[in-house]
C-alpha positions as CSV (number, residue, x, y, z in Angstrom):
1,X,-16.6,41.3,-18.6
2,X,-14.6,40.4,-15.7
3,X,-15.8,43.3,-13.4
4,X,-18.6,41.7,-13.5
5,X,-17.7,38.6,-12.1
6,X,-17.4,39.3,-8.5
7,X,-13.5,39.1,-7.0
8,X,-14.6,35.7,-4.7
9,X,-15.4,34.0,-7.2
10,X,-12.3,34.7,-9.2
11,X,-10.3,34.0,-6.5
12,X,-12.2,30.6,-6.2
13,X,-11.3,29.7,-9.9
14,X,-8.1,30.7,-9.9
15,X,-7.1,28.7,-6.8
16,X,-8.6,25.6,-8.0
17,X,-6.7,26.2,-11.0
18,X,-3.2,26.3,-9.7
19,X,-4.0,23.5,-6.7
20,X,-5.4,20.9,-8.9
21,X,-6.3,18.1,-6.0
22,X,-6.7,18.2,-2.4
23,X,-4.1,20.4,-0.4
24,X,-1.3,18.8,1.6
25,X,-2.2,18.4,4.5
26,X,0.3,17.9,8.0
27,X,-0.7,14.2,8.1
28,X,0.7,14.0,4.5
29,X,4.0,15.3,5.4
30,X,4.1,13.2,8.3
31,X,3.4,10.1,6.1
32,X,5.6,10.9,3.7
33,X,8.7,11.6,6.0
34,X,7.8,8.1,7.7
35,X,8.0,6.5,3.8
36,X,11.1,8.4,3.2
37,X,13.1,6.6,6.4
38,X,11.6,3.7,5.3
39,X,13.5,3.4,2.2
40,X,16.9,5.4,3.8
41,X,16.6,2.0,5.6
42,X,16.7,0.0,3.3
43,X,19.3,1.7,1.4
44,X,21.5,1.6,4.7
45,X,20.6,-2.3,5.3
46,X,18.6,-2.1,8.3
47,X,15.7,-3.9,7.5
48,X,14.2,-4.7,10.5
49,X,13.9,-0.6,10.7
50,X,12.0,-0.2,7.6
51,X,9.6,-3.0,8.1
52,X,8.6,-1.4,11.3
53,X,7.9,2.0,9.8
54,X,6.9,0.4,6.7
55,X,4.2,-1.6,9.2
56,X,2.4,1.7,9.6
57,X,1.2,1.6,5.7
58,X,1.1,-2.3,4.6
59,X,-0.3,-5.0,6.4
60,X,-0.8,-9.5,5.2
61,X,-3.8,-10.4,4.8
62,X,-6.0,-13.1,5.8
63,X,-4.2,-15.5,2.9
64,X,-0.7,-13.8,4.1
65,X,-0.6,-11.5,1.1
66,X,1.4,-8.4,1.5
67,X,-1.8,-5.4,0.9
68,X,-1.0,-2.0,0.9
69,X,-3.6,-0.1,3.5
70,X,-5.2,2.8,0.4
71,X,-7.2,4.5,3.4
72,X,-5.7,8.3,4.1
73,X,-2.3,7.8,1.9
74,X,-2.1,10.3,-0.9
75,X,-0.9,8.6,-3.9
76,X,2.5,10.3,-3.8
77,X,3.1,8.2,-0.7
78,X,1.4,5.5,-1.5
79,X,3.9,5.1,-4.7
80,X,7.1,5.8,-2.5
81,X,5.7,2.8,0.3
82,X,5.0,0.1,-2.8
83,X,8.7,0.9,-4.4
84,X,10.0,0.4,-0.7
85,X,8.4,-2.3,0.1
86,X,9.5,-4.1,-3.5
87,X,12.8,-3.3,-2.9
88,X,12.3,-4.9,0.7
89,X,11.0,-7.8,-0.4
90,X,13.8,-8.1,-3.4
91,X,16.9,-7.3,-1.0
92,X,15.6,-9.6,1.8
93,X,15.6,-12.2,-1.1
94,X,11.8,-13.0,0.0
95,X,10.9,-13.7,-3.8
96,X,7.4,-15.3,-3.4
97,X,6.3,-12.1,-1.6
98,X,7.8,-9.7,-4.0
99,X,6.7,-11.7,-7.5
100,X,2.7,-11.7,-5.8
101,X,3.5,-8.0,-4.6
102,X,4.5,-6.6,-8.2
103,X,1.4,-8.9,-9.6
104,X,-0.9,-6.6,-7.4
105,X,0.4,-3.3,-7.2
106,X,3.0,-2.7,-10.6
107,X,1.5,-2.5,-14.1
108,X,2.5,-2.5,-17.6
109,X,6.8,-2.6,-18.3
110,X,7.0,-2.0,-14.3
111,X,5.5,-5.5,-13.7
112,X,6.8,-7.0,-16.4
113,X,10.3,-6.1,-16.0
114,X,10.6,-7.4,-12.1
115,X,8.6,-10.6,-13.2
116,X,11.8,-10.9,-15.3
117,X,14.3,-10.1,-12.9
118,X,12.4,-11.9,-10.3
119,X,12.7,-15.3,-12.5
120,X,16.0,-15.0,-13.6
121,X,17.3,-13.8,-9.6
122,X,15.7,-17.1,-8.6
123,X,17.7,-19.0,-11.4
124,X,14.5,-20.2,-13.3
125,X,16.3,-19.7,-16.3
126,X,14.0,-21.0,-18.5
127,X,11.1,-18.8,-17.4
128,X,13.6,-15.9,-17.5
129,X,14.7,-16.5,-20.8
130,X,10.8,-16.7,-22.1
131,X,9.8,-13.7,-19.8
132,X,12.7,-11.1,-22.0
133,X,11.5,-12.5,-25.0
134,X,7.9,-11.7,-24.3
135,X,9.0,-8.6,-23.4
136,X,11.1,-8.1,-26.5
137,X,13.6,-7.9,-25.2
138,X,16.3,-10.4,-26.7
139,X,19.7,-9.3,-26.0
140,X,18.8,-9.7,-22.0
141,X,16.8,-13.2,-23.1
142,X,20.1,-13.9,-24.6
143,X,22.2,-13.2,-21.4
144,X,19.9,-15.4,-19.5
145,X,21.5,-18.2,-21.3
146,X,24.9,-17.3,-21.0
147,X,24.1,-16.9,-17.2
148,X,22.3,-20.6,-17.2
149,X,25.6,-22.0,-18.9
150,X,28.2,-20.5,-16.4
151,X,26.0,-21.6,-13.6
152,X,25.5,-25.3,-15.4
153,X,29.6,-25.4,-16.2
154,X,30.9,-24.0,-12.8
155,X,28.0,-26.4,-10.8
156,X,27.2,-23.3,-8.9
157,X,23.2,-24.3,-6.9
């Protein structure tokens, strides 16, 4: 039977087979090298680096909100630029930002989880402490309390 089927073709099928998507493509590499410094810069603390490269991908819109540009990024970049740009937004303590941010581009225990850690880094304890529970998760709701009493006891703002 598969003499029959001429050798193009089989080399069609199997080749769609093992690529599954769209081939890489030089822009992609490109892209993704200019996402990878992004976040080396932020690991190294020079954020005024990685906003500049990280410029090139996300963009405010007319209402200020952070948008990530979807146009020409493959979705392995596009991933890597909205974990840099959380983490940008979380080390450069621009909370707002990073809480909208996560509501747009994270999902499910992702979201969920920096909603949490976003609450309880801005000392809303109370919202913190609900935020784990909804979760399910108790024994962090549970140090959220302890956290609120140390910070209540040593009058730390």
């Amino acid at each position: 039977m598969l003499k029959a089927i001429p050798t193009a073709v089989l080399v069609v099928l199997l080749s769609g087979c093992a690529n599954r998507g769209l081939p890489i493509t030089q822009a992609d590499i490109d892209e993704r090298s200019r996402a990878k410094a992004a976040q080396e810069a932020i690991d190294r603390g020079i954020y005024p680096l990685a906003e500049s490269i990280l410029a090139e991908f996300v963009y405010r819109d007319e209402k200020g909100s952070l948008k990530v540009k979807y146009w020409g990024l493959n979705s392995e970049t596009r991933k890597m630029v909205i974990d840099s740009s959380m983490q940008l937004l979380w080390e450069t303590e621009r909370y707002a930002s990073a809480e909208e941010f996560a509501n747009e581009y994270l999902s499910g225990s992702e979201r969920a989880t920096m909603i949490c850690r976003l609450a309880e880094q801005q000392r809303q304890f109370e919202r913190a402490y609900s935020c784990w529970n909804q979760k399910g998760d108790p024994d962090r709701a549970e140090r959220v309390l302890r956290s609120a009493a140390v910070v209540k006891i040593l009058g730390d703002k």
